[in-house]
N, C-alpha and C positions, 0 to 999 in steps of 0.2 A: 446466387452470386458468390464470389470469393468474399471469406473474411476477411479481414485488412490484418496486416501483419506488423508488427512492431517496429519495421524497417520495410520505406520502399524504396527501386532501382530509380531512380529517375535520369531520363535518356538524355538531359540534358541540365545543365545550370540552369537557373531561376534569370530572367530576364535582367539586362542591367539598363538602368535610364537614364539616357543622358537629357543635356537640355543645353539646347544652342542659343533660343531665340524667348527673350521675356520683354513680349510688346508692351507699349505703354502712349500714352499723347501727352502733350505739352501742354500749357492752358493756350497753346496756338492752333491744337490741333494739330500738329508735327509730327508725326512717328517718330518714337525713339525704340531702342531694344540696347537691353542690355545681353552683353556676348560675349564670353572669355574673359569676362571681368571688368568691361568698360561700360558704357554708355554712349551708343552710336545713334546719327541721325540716319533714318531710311530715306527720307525722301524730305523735300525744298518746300514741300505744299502741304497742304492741311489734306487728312484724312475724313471721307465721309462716314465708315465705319471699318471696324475690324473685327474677327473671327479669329482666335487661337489656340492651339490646341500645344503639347510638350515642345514638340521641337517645328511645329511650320503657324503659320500664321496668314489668313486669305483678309485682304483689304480693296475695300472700293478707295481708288485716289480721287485729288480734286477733278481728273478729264473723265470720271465714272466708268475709270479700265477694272475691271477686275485684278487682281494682281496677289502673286503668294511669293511667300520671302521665309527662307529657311536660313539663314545665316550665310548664304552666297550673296549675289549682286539680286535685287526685286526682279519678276519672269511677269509679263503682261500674258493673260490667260483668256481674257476675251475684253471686248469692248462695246459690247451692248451688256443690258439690265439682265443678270442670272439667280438663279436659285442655287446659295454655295454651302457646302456643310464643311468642317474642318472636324477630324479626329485628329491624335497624337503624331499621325504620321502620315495620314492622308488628307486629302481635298477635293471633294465633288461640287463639280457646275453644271446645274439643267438650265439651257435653252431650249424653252419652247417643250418640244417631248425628247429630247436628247440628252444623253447625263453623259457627262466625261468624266476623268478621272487624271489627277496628277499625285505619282508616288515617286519621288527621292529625285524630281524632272521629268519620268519618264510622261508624257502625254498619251492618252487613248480616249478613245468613245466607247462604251462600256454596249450600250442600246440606244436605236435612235426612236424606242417607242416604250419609256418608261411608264411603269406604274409606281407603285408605292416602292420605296427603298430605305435602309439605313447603311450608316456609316459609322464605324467603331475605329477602334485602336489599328488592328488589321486589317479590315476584313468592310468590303461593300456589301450586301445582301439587298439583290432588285428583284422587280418582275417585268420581265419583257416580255412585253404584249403581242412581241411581234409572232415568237411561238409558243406563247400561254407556256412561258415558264420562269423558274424561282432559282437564279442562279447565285452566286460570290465569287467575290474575285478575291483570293488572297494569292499573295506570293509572287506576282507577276501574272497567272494564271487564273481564268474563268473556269466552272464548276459547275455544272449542273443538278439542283438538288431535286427540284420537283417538276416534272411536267404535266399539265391537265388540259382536257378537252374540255371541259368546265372552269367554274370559280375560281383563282389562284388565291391559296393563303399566303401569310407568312409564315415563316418557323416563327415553332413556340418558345423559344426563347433565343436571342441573340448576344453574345457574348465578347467582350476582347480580341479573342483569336479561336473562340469555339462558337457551335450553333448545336440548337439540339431542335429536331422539326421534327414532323409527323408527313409521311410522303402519301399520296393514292393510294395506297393500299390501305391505309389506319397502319403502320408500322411505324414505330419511334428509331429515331436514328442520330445519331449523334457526328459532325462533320467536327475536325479539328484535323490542325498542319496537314492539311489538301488530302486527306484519307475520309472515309466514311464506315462508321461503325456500328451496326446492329444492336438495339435494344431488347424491344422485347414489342408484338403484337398489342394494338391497341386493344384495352380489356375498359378499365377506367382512366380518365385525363392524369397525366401525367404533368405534375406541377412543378419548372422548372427555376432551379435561381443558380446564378453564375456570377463567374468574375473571368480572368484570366485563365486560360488553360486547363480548367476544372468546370461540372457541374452538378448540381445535389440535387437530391428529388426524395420522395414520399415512394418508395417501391408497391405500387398497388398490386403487385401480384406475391410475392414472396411478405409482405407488412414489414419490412425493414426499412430503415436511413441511409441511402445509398450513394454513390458520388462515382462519379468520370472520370479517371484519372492517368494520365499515362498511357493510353489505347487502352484499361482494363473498367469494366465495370466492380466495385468493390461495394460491401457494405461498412458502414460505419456504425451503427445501432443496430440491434434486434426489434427492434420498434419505430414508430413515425414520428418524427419531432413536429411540433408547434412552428417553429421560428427559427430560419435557420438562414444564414447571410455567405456567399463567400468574395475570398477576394483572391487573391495572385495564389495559386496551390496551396491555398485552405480556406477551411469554411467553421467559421462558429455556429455554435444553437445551442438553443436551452432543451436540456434534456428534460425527462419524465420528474427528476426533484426539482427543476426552477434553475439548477446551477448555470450558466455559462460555459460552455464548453470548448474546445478546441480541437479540430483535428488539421495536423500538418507531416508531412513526409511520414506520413505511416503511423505517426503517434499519436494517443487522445490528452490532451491537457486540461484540466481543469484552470480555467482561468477569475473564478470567482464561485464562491457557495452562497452569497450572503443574495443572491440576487441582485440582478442589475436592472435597477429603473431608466435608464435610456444605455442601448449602445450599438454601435455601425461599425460596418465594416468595409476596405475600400483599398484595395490591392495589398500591401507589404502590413497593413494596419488593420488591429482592432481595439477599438474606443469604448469604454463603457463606465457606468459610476455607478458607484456603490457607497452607501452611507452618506451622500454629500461628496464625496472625493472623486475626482476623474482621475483614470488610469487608461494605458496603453500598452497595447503588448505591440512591439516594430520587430519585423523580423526576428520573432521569437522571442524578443527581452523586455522583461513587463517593467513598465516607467510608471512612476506616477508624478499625474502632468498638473494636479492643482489640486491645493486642501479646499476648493470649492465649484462648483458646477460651473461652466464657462455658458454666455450664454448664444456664443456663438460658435463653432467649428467647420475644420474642412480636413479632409483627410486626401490624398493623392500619393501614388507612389510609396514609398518609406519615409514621408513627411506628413507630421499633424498641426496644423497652424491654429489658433484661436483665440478670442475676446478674451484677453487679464482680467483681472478684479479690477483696474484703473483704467478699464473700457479703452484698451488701447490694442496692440498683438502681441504677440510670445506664440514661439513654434518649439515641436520638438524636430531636433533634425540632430542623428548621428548619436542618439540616444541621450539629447542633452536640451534640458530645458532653456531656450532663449530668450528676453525680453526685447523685442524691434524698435517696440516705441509707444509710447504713454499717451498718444495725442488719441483723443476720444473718436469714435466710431468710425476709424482710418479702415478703407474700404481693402480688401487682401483679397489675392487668388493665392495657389500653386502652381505653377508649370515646372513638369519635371519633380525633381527634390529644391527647387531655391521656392522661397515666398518672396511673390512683387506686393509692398504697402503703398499704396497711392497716399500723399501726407494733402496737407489742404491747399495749397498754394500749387497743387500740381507737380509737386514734385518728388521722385521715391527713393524706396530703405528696397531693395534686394541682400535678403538672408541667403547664401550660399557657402556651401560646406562649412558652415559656422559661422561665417563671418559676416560682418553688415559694411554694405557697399550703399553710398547715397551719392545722391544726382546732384 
């Protein structure tokens, strides 16, 4: 494989996230979402449950229609009992053995004889049984990965907007933005971990630290790491001395020697503590987010949210430490970059571009 070089081409900007839609209920059960800076009602009637992912949101209403709501007017999606999954920008509904799919409004039937499937940020990956195969749907467009006269797997690992599977032949291959890209002959299992548009592996035949990047297969180590995490075009691991490491657009960063006793990784973030102290690197720039271990965390997007010392929340968002609110074990997501705080009475703190909005 190519060594990595001090500088890479990348064919494109780094993803940017928006966020329309931050569901929430009422102590009536109400749907609310906050969007473009308000607080709006979605609907007259109590919700039986909801499913949310950055920008759409799938909900059972009171007449148990199925229904998803992206920041437009609510779209009724079926009206019998479904099996519905929600990622960041898409929505699947199985009736029965049929799986559908809605992205951006668009409606389609994916297979009307599914087997096992997931649903990510971009990307469907099913198995239709109709012709024993293992396709995805990104982009508007289906994809054929694997077909067998036999057993259907799934790929061995599923990603954001990448896949890296092993087809009928024992050949490893890597699928990303509707291309497919040659590995290398299955020799030993191939152990993958990913995030966004990237993924790292243990090279069993050449014994190096390898990563996906950009159409090019590239090394990162001469050797196999232990532990190794990625998220939106990089990936941390502890190298051969314990350090914490960093590779991002071509470069390796050292982001701690002293050892880090917990830390994760989770698109535009990596989180980790050392000494008693939590730190973050966001988009390149290391913060340090508390002179003491928090005991809770969430990382999304280019936002770190988490439990204060006064068991309440504080996020980092725009490289700047916030405090939301002191009220003790006040329940927080992410969606997008804003934090939604549920407070007790039912009613919330939305953090967005720094600022605190409450209901």
């Amino acid at each position: 494989m190519k060594r990595i070089l001090l500088f890479v081409l990348l064919i494109s900007a780094a993803p940017v996230w928006s966020q329309d839609v931050l569901p929430m209920l009422d102590f009536n059960n109400l749907m609310k979402s906050f969007e473009n800076g308000i607080f709006r009602s979605i609907g007259l009637q109590p919700v039986r449950e909801f499913e949310a992912g950055d920008n759409v949101v799938g909900y059972y209403d009171w007449r148990n229609n199925l229904m998803v709501h992206n920041g437009d007017n609510p779209e009724q999606l079926a009206n019998v009992e479904a099996e519905y999954t929600v990622s960041d920008f898409l929505l699947t509904w199985k009736i029965a053995t049929t799986l559908n799919l809605w992205d951006k409004g668009d409606k389609r039937t994916l297979t009307f004889q599914i087997g096992q499937y997931q649903v990510t940020d971009s990307l469907v990956v099913f198995q239709d049984l109709r012709f024993n195969t293992v396709s995805v749907y990104y982009n508007g467009e289906v994809h054929e990965l694997i077909a067998s006269s036999i057993d259907l797997h799934m790929p061995e690992f599923i990603g954001e907007n990448i896949i890296a599977f092993r087809d009928n032949g024992n050949f490893y291959k890597v699928f990303w933005r509707g291309q497919i890209y040659e590995l290398d002959v299955w020799h030993k299992p191939y152990i993958f971990q990913g995030g966004t548009d990237m993924v790292a592996f243990n090279d069993p035949i050449n014994g190096t630290f390898a990563i996906f990047e950009n159409g090019q297969f590239l090394d990162v180590e001469s050797f196999h790491m232990n532990n190794y995490k990625v998220g939106n075009r990089l990936v941390a691991y502890e190298n051969l001395n314990g350090d914490l490491m960093m590779y991002q657009n071509g470069e390796i960063t050292q982001l701690t020697n002293f050892g880090a006793s917990t830390w994760e990784v989770r698109d535009n973030v990596v989180y980790w503590v050392e000494n008693g102290f939590a730190y973050a690197n966001i988009d390149g720039k290391r913060i340090e987010v508390a002179k003491y271990v928090p005991k809770d965390f969430k990382l999304k997007n280019s936002t770190l949210a988490f439990r204060n010392l006064m068991g309440g929340v504080s996020a980092v968002q725009d490289g700047k430490v916030v405090e939301i609110t002191n009220q003790l074990d006040a329940p927080f997501e992410i969606h997008g970059n804003s934090v939604l705080v549920e407070l007790f009475n039912k009613t919330y703190i939305v953090l967005q571009n720094g600022r605190k909005y409450q209901q």
